[in-house]
Each structure stands twice: as structure tokens, then as C-alpha cells.
N, C-alpha and C positions, 0 to 999 in steps of 0.2 A: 774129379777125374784122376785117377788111381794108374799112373802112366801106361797112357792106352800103349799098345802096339798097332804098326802097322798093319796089320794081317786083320787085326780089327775093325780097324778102320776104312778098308777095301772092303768089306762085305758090308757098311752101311749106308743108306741111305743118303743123297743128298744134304736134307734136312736136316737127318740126324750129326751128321758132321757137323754142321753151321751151327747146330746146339751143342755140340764137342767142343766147338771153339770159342762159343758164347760164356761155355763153363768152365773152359781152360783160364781164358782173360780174367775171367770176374776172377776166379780162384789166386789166379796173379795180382791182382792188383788188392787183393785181400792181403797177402804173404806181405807183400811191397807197403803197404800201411802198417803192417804189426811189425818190420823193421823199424821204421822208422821211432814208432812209438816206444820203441823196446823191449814190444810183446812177443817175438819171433826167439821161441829153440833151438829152431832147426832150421839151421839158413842154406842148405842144402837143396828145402826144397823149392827155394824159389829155382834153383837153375833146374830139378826136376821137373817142374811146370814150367818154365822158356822151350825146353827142350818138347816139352809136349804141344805146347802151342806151334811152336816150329815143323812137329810132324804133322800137325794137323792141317796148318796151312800148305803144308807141301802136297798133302794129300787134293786138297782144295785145289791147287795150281793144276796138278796133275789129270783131276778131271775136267779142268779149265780146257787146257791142251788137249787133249782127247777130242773135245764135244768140237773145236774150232778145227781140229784135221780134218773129224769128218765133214764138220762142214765142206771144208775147202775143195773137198773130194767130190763130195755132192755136187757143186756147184762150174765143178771142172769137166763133165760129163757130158 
């Protein structure tokens, strides 16, 4: 994952996020073993990829909130 933007990220799918985030993590946790091993170049981009993960869970939260408003609306009728 090649740091998504947001604007991306709104026009996907549900699923396709939860595979954004699935690929973000594994991606991290790749970076985060080749630190340790002393196989990492470019330690940059792990905070690259925290920060992507981070958008992408925000994004996830944000249509958490959404789907629960309407609820509440619905259910307040």
C-alpha cells in the first residue's frame, strides 16, 4: 500500500478498506521484522505505513459513526 490518500479511500468499498488495512498491518509488521534483523534501509517507512494505517482506521471509525447516527435516527422516529 503505496500511501493511500484519503479521497481514495472514501470512494471504496467497505471490504476493500478492511483489505487496505489488512495490507497496511502485514506491510508493518514486515518493515518492523527487517528492523530488527538489520534488514531495513529505509526507516522512514515504517512511520510511512503507521500513518497509513492510522488513515485507514480513521476512515473505518468514520463509517462506524455514520452507519450508528443513522441508526439512532431511524430508531428515533
Amino acid at each position: 500500500m503505496a500511501n493511500t490518500k484519503a479521497t481514495e479511500l472514501s470512494s471504496m468499498s467497505d471490504d476493500e478498506v478492511r483489505e487496505q488495512l489488512d495490507h497496511a498491518k502485514d506491510a508493518l509488521f514486515k518493515l518492523r521484522f527487517q528492523r530488527a534483523v538489520g534488514q531495513l534501509e529505509n526507516h522512514a517507512s515504517i512511520k510511512k505505513t503507521k500513518r497509513d494505517v492510522a488513515r485507514v482506521m480513521t476512515e473505518i471509525r468514520a463509517r462506524e459513526i455514520v452507519a450508528a447516527e443513522s441508526l439512532a435516527e431511524g430508531s428515533n422516529r
